[in-house]
N, CA, C and O of each residue as an XYZ file, in Angstrom:
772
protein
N     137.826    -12.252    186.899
C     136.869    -13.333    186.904
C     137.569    -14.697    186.815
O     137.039    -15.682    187.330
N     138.749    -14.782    186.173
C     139.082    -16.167    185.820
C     140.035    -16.382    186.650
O     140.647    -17.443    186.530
N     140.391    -15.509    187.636
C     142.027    -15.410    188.553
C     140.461    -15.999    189.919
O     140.875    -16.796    190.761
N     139.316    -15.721    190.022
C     138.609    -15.892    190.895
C     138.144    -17.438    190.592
O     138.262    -18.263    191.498
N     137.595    -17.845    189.267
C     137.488    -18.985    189.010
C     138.591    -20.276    189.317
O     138.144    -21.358    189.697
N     139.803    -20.106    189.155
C     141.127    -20.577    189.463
C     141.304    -20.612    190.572
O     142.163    -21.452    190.839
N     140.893    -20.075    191.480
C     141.390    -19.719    193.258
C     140.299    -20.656    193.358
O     140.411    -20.961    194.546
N     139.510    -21.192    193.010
C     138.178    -21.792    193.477
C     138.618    -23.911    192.812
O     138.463    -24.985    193.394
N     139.101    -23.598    191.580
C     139.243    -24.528    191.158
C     140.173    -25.244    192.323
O     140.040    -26.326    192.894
N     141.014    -24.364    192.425
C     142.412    -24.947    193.263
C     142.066    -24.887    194.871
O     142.991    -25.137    195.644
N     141.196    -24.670    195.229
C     140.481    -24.942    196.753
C     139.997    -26.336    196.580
O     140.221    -27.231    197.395
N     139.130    -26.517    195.164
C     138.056    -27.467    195.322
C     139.354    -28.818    194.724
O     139.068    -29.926    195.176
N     140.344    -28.807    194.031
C     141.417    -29.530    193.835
C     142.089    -30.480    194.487
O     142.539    -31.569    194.133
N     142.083    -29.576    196.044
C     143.005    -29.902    197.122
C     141.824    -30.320    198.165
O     142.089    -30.810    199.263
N     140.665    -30.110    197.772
C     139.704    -30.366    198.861
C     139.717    -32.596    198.839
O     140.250    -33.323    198.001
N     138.803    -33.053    200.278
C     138.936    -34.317    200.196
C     137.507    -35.042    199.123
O     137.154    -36.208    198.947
N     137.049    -33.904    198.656
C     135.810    -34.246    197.818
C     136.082    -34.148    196.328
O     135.239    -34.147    195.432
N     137.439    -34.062    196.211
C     137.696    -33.709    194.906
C     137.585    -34.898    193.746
O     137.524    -34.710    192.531
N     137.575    -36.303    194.520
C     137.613    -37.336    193.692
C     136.507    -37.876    193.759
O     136.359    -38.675    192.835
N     135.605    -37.806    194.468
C     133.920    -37.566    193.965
C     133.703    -36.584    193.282
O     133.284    -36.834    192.152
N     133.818    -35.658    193.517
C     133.420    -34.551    192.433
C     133.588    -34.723    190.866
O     132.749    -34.503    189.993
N     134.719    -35.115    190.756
C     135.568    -36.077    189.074
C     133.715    -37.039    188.505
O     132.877    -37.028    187.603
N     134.040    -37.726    189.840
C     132.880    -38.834    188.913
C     131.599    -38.200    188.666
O     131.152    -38.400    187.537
N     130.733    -37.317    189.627
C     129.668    -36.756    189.644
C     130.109    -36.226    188.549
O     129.602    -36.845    187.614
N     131.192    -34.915    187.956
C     130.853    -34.230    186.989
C     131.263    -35.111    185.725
O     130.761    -34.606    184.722
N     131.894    -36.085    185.471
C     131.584    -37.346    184.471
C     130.348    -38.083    184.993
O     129.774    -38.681    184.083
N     130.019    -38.159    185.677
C     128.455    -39.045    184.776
C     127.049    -38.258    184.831
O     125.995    -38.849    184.598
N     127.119    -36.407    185.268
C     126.486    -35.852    184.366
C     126.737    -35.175    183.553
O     125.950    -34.281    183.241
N     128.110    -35.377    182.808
C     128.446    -35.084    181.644
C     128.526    -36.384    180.676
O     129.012    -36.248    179.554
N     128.093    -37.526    181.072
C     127.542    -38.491    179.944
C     126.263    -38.784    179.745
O     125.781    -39.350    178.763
N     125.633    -38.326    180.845
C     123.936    -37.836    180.478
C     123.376    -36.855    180.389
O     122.264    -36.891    179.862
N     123.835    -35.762    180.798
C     122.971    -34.515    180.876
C     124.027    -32.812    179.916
O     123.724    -32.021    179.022
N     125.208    -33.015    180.768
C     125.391    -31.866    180.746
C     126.262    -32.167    179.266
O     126.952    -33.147    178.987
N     125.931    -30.840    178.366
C     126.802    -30.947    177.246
C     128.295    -30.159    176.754
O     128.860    -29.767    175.733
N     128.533    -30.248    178.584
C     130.194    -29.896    177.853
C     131.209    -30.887    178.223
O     131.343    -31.531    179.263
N     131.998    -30.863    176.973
C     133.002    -32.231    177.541
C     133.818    -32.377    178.796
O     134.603    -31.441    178.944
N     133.837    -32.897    179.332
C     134.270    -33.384    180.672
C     136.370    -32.802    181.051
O     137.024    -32.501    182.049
N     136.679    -32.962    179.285
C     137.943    -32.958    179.642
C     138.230    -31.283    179.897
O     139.404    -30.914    179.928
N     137.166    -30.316    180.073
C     137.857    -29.297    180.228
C     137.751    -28.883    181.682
O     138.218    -27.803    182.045
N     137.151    -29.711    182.527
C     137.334    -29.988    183.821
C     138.793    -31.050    183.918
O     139.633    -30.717    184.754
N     139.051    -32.220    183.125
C     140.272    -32.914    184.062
C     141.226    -32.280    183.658
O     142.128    -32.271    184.496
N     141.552    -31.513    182.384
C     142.958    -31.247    182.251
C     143.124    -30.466    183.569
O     143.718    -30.940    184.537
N     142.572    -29.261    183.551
C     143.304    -28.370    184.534
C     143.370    -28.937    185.744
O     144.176    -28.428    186.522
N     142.612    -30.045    186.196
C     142.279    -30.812    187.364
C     143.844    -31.454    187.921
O     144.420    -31.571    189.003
N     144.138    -31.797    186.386
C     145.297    -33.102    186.205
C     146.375    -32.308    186.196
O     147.573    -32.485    186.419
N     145.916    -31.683    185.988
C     147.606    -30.486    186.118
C     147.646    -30.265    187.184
O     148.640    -30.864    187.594
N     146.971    -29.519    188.355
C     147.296    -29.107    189.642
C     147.385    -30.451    190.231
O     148.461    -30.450    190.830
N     146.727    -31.792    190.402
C     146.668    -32.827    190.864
C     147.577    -33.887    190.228
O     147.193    -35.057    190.231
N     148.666    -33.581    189.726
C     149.445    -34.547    188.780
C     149.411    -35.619    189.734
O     148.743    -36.533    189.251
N     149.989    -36.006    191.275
C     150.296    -36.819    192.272
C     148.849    -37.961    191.930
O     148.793    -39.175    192.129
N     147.813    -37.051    191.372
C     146.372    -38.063    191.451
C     145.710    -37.939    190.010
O     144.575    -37.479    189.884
N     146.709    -38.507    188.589
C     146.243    -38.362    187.691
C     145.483    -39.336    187.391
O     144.547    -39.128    186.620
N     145.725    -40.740    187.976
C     145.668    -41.765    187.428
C     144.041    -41.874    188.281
O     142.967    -42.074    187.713
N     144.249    -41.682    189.756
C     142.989    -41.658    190.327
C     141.623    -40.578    189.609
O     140.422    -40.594    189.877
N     142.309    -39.798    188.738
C     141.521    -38.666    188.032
C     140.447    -39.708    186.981
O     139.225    -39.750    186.842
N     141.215    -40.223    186.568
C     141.276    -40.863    185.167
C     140.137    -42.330    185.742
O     139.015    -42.615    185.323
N     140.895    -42.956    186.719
C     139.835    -43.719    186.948
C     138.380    -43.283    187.487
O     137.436    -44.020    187.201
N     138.142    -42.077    188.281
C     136.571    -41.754    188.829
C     136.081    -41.707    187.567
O     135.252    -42.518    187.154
N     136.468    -40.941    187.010
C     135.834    -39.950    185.604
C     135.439    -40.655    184.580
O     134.755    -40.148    183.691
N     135.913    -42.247    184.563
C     136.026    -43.427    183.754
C     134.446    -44.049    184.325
O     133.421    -44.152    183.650
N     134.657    -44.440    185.900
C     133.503    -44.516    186.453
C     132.147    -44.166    186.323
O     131.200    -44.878    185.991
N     132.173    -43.200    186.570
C     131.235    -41.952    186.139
C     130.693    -42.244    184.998
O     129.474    -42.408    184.955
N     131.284    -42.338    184.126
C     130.909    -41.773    182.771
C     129.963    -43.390    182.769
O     128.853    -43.535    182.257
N     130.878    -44.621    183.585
C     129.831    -45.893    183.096
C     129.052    -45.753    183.406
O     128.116    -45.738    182.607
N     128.773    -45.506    185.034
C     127.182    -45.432    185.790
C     126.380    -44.603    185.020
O     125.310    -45.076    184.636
N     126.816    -42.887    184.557
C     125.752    -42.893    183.482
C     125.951    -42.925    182.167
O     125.875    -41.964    181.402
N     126.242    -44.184    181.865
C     126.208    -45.191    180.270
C     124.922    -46.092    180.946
O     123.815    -46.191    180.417
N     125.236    -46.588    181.955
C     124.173    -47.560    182.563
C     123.189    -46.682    182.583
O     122.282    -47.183    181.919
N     122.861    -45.626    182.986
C     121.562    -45.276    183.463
C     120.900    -44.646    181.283
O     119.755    -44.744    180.843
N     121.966    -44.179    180.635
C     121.224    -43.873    179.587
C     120.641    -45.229    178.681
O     119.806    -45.134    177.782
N     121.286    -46.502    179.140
C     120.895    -47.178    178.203
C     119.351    -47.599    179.059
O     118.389    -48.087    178.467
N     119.371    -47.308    180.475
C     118.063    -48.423    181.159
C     116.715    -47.269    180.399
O     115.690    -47.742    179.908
N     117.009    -45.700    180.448
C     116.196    -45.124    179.780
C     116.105    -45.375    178.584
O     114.918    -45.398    178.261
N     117.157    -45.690    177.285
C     117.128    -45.630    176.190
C     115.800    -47.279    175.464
O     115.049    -47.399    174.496
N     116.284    -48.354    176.875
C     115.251    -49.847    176.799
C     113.965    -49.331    177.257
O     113.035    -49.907    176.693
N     113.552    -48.314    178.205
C     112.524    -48.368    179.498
C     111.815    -47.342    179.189
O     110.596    -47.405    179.345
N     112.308    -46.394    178.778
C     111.353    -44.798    178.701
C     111.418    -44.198    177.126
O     110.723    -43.231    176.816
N     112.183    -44.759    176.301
C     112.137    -44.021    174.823
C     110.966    -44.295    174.128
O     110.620    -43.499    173.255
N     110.218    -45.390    174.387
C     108.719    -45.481    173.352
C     107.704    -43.982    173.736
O     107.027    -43.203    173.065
N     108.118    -44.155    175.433
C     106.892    -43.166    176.003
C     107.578    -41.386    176.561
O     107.230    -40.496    177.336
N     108.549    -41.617    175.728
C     109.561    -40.040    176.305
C     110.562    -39.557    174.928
O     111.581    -38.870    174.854
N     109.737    -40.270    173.922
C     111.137    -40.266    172.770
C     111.432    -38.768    172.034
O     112.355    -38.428    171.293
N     109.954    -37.817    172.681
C     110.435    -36.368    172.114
C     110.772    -35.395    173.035
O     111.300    -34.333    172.703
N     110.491    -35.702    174.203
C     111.390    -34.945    175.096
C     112.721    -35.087    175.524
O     113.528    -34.316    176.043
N     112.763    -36.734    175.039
C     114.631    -37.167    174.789
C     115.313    -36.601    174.061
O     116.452    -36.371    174.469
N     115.059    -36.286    173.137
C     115.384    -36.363    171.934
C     115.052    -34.585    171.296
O     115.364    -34.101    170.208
N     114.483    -34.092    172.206
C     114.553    -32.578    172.358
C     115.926    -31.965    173.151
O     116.358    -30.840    172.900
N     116.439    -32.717    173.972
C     117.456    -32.158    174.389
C     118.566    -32.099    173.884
O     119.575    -31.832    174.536
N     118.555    -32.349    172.584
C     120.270    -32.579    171.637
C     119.768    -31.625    170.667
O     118.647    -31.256    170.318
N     121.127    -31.309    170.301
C     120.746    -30.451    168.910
C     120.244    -30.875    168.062
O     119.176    -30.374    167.710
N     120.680    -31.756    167.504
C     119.941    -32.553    166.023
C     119.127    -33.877    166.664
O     119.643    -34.919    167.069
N     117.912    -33.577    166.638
C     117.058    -34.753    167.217
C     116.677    -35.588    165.725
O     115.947    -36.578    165.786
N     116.864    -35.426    165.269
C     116.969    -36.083    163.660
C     117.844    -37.217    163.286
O     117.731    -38.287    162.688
N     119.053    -36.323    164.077
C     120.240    -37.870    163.899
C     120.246    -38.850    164.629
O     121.087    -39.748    164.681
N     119.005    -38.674    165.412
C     119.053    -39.956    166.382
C     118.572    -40.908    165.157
O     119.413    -41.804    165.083
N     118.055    -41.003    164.644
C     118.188    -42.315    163.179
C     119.034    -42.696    162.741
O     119.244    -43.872    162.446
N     119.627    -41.909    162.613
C     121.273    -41.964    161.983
C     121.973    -42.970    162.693
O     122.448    -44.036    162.300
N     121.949    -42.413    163.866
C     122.775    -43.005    164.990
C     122.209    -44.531    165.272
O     122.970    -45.491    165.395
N     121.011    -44.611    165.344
C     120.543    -46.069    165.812
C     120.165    -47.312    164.732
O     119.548    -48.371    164.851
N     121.103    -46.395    163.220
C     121.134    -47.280    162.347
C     121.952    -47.922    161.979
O     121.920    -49.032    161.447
N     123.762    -46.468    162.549
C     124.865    -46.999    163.040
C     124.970    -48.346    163.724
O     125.502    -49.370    163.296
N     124.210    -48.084    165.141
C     123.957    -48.870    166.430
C     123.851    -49.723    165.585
O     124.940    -50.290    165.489
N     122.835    -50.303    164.631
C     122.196    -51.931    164.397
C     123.483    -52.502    163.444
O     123.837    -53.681    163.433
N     123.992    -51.617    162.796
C     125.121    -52.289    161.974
C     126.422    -52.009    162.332
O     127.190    -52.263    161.404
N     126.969    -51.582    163.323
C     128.384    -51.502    163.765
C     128.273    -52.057    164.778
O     128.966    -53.062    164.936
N     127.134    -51.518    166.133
C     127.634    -52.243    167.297
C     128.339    -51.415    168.096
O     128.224    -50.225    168.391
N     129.486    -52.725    168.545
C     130.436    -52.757    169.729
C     131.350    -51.312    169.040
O     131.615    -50.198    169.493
N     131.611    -51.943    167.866
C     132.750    -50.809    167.327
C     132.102    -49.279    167.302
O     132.650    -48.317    167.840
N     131.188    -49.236    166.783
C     130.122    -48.119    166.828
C     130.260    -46.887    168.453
O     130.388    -45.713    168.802
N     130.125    -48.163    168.887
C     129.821    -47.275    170.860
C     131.517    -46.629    170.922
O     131.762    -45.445    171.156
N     132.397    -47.515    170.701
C     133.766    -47.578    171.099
C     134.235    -45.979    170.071
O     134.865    -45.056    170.587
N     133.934    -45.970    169.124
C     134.019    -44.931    168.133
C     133.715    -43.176    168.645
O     134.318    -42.109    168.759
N     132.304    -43.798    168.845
C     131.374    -42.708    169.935
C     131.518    -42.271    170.910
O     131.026    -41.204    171.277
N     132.471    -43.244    171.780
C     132.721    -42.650    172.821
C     134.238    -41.500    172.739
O     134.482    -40.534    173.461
N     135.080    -42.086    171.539
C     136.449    -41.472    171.130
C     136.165    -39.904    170.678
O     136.639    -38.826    171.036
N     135.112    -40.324    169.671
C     135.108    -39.474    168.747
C     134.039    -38.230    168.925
O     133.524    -38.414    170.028
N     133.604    -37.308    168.458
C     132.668    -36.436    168.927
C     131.806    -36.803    168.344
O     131.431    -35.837    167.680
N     130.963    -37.949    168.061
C     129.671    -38.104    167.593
C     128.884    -38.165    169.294
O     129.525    -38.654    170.224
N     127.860    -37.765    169.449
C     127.124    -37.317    170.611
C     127.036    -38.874    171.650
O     126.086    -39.648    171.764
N     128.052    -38.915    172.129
C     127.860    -39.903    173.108
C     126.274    -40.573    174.061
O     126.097    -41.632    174.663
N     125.591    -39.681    173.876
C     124.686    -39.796    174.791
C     123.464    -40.166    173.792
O     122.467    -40.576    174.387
N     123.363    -40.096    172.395
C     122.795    -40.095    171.658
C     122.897    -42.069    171.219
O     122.029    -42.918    171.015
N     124.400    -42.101    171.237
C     124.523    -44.004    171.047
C     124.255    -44.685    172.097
O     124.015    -45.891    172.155
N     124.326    -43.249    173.688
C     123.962    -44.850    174.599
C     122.207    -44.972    174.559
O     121.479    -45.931    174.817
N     121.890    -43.583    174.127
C     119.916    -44.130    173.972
C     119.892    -44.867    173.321
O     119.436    -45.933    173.736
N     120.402    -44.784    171.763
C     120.335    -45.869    170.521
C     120.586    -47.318    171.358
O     119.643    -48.107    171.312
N     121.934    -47.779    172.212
C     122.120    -48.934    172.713
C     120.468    -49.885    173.695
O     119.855    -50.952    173.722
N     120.492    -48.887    174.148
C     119.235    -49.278    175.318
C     117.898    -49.557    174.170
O     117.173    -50.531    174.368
N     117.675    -48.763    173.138
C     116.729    -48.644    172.257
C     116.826    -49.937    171.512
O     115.885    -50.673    171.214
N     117.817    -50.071    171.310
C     117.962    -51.332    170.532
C     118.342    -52.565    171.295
O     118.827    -53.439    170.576
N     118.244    -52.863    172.588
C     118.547    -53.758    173.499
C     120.246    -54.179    172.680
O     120.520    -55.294    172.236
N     120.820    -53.436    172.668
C     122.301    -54.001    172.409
C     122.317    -55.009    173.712
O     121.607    -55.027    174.718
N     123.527    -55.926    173.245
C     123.725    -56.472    175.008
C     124.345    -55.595    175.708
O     124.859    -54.575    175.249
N     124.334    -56.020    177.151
C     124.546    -54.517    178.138
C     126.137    -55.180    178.372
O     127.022    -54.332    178.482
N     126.457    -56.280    178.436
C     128.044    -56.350    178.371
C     128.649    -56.123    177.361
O     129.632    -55.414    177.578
N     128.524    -56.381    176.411
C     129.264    -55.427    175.039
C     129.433    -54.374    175.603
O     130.601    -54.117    175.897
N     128.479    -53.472    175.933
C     128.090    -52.329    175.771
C     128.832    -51.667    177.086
O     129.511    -50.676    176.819
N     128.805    -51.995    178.202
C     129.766    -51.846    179.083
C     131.171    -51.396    178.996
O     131.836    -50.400    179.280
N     131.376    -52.930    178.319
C     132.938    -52.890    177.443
C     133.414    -51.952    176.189
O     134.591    -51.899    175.832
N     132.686    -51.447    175.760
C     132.926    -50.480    174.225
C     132.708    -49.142    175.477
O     133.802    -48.615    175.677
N     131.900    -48.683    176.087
C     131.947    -47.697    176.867
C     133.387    -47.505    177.840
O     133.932    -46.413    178.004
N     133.887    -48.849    178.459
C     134.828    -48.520    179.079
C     136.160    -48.606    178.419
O     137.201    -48.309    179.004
N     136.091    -49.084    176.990
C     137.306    -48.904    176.100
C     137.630    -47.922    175.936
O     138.720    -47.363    176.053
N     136.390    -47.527    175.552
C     136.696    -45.600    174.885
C     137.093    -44.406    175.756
O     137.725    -43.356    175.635
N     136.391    -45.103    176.729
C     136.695    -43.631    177.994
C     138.087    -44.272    179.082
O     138.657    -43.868    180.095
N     138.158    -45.104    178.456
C     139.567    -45.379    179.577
C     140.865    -44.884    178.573
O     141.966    -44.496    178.966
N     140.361    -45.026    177.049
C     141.405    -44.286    176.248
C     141.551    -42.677    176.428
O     142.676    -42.196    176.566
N     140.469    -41.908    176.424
C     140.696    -40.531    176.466
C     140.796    -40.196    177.801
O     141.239    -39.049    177.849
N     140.552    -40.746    179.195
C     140.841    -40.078    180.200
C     142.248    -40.237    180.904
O     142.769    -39.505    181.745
N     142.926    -41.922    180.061
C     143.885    -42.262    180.823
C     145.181    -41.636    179.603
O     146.404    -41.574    179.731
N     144.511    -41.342    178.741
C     145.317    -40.731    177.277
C     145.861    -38.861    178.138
O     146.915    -38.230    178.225
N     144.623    -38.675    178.527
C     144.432    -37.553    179.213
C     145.581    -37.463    180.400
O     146.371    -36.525    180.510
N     145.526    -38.550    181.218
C     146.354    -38.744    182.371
C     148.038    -38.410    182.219
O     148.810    -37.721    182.885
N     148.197    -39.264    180.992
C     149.621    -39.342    180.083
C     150.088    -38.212    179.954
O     151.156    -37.743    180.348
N     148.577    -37.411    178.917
C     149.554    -36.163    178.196
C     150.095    -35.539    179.502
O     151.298    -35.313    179.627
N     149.156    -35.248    180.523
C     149.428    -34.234    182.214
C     150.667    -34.723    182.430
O     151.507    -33.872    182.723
N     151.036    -35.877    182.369
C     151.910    -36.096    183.357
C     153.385    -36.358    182.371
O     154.435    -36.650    182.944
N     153.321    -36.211    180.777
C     154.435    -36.335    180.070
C     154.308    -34.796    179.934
O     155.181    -34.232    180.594
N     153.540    -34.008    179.320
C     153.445    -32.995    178.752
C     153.375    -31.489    179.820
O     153.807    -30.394    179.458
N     152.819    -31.729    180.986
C     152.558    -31.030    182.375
C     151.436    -29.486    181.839
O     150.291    -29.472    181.386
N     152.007    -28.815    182.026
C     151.585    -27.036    181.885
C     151.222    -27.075    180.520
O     150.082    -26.674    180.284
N     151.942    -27.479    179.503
C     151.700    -27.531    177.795
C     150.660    -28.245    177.656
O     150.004    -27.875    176.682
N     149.946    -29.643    178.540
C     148.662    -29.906    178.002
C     147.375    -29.576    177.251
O     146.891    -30.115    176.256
N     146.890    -28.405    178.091
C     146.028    -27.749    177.466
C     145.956    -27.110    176.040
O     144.961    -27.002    175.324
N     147.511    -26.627    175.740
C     147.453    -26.475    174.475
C     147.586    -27.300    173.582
O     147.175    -27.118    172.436
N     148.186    -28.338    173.980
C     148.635    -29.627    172.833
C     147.292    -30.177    172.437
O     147.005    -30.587    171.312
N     146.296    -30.130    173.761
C     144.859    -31.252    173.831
C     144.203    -30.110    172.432
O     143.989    -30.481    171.278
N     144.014    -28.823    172.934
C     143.090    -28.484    171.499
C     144.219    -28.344    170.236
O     143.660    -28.796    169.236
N     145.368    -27.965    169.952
C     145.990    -28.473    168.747
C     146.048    -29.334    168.333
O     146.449    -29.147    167.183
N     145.812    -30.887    168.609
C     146.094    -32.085    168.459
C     144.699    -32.855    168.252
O     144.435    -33.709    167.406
N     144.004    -32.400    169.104
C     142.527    -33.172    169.586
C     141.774    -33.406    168.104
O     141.004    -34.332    168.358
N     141.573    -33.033    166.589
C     141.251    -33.720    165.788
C     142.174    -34.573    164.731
O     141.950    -35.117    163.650
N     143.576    -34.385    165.768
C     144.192    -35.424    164.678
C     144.075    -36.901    165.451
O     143.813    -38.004    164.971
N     144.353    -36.529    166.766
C     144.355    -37.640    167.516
C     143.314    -38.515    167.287
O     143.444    -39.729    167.130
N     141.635    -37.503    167.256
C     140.737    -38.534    167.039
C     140.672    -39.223    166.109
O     140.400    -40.423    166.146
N     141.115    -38.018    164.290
C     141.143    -39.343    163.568
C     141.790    -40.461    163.301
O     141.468    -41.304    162.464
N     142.974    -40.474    164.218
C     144.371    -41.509    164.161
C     143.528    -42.719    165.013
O     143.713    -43.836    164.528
N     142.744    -42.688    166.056
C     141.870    -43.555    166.775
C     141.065    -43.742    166.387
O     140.522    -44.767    166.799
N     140.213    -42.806    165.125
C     139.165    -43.772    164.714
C     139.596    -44.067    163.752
O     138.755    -44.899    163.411
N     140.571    -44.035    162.679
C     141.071    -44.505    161.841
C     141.615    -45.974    162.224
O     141.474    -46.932    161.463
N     142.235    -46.055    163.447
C     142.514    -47.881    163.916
C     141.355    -48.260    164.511
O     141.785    -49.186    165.199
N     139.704    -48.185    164.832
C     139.138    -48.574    165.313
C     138.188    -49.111    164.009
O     137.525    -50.148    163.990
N     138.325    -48.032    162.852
C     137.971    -48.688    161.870
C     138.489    -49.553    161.339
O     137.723    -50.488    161.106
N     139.675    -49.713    160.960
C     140.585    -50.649    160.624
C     140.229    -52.171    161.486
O     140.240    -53.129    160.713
N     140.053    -52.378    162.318
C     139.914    -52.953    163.642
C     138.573    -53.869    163.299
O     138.393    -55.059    163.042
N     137.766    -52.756    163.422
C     135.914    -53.091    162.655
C     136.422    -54.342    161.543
O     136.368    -55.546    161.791
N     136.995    -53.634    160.084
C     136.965    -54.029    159.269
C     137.389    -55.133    159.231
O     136.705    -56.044    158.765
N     139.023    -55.395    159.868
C     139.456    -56.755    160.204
C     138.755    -58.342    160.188
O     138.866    -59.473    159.716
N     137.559    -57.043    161.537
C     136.943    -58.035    161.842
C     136.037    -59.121    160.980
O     135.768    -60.304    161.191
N     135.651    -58.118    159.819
C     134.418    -58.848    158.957
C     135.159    -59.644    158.125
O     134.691    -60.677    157.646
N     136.599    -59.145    157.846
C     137.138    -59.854    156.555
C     138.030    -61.209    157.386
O     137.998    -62.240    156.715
N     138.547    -61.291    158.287
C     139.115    -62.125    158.918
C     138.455    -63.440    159.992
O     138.892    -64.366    160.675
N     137.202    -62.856    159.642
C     136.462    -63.942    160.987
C     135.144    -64.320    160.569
O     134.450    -65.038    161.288
């Protein structure tokens, strides 16, 4: 099954649709679908090392167009759709949580969210819900995902074949080493400005 899955990956790899395909499956994996995206680029980025960087940028793409489209629902359709939204996540509860984050962190908040495994799709409703501004919001979306996809790009192309294992051995220290300076960062901000 997985020697068949692999023969398929590596058709669709080498195919000329392969760098649309990147963005389509990042930006319905920042609205819809709930598995993380990177277990499509690593192996992507490994057979495609020559096109890591082009990996890194669709998938970056992607993920904004749908940041854009969750926040126009999160302003436009959450008064009149907020339990069928909000049915599709596991904890439809923490959407409070989250959009209480949203009112008191912000920029740093999204940027966090997008690093870290708090439900990405959950802060960009909160953003739209709360009319964050949409350029902040742009910008904290494309901070975060230009860190893990182009972080992503790096490990492929320093690390090659060993990626995959380093990404899940590493993947909760890394995050807290990034949200540990993003907090730091936050904090700066209040005490310095």
């Amino acid at each position: 099954m997985f020697a068949n899955l692999y023969k398929r990956l590596l058709r669709w790899a080498h195919s000329k649709h392969f760098l649309s395909g990147i963005t389509l499956a990042s930006f319905l994996e920042s609205i819809i679908v709930p598995i993380p995206i990177e277990t499509l680029l690593i192996p992507v980025s490994q057979i495609r090392r020559d096109k890591v960087w082009w990996i890194a940028t669709m998938a970056t793409l992607g993920c904004i167009v749908g940041a854009l489209i969750a926040y126009v629902v999160g302003m436009w359709f959450f008064d009149t759709y907020s339990t069928q939204l909000l049915s599709l996540f596991n904890d439809p509860n923490r959407f409070e949580e989250i959009q209480t984050r949203m009112h008191d962190e912000g920029f740093w908040f999204i940027v966090l969210a997008g690093i870290a495994p708090i439900p990405l799709q959950l802060a960009m409703l909160a953003a739209g819900v709360s009319h964050y501004p949409i350029g902040l919001y742009i910008l904290a979306i494309a901070i975060s995902r230009i860190i893990r996809y182009f972080g992503i790009a790096w490990l492929v192309l320093r690390y090659g074949d060993q990626t995959e294992a380093l990404f899940r051995q590493y993947q909760w220290k890394a995050v807290t080493v990034l949200s540990g300076i993003i907090i730091v960062l936050w904090i700066a901000k209040f005490t310095l400005f």
